[in-house]
C-alpha positions in Angstrom: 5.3 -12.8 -14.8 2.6 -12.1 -12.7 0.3 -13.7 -15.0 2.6 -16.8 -15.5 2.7 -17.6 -11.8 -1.2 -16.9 -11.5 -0.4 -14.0 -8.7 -3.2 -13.8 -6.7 -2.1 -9.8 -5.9 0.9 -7.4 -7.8 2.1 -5.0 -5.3 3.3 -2.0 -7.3 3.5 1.9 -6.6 4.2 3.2 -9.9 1.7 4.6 -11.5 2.2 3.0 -15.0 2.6 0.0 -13.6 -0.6 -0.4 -11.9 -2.7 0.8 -14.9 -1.1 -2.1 -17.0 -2.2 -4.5 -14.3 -5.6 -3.4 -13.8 -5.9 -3.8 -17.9 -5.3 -7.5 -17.2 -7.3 -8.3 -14.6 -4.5 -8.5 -11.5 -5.3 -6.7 -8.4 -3.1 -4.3 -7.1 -1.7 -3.3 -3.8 1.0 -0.9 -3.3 2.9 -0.2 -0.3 0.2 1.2 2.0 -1.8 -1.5 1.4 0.5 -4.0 2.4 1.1 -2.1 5.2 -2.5 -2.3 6.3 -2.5 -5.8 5.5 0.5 -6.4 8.1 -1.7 -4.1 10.9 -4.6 -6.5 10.3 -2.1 -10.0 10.6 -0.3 -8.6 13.1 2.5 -8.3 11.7 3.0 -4.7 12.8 1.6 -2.7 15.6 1.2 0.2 14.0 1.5 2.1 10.6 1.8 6.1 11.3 5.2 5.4 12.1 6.0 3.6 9.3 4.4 6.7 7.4 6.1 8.8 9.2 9.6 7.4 8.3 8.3 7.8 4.5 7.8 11.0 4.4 11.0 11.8 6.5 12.5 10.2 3.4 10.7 12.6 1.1 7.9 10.1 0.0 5.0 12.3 -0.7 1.3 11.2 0.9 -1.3 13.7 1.0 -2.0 15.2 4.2 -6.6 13.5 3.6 -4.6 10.3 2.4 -2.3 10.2 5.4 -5.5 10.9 7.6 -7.3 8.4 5.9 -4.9 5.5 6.2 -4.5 6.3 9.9 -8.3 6.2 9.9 -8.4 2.6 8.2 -5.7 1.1 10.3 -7.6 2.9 13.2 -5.3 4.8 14.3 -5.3 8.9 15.0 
């Protein structure tokens, strides 16, 4: 579908996913992504809450990722 509608970027999280649209040439954003996306529009304020609330819900981010994204959406 992607492909029909020329997409100019998939967002996808799954792992499976994302390899089978990097093997035709779609760029990829998955949910963090988008939420740095929204920090640099303005969209949100912030994103460690957001993460925060994720892995209250059991999402799993690694503890260098985590820092990382805070580090890229310049936050601490």
């Amino acid at each position: 579908m992607a492909e029909e509608l020329k997409a100019n970027r998939v967002l996808i999280d799954e792992k499976l996913g994302r390899k089978v649209a990097q093997s035709r040439n779609l760029p990829v954003t998955g949910t963090i992504g988008l939420l740095l996306i929204a920090k640099k529009k303005g969209i949100i304020i912030e994103v460690k809450p957001i993460l925060e609330q994720f892995l209250s819900q059991g999402k799993r981010i690694s503890p260098i990722l985590y820092q990382e994204i805070l580090g890229m959406a310049e936050e601490s």
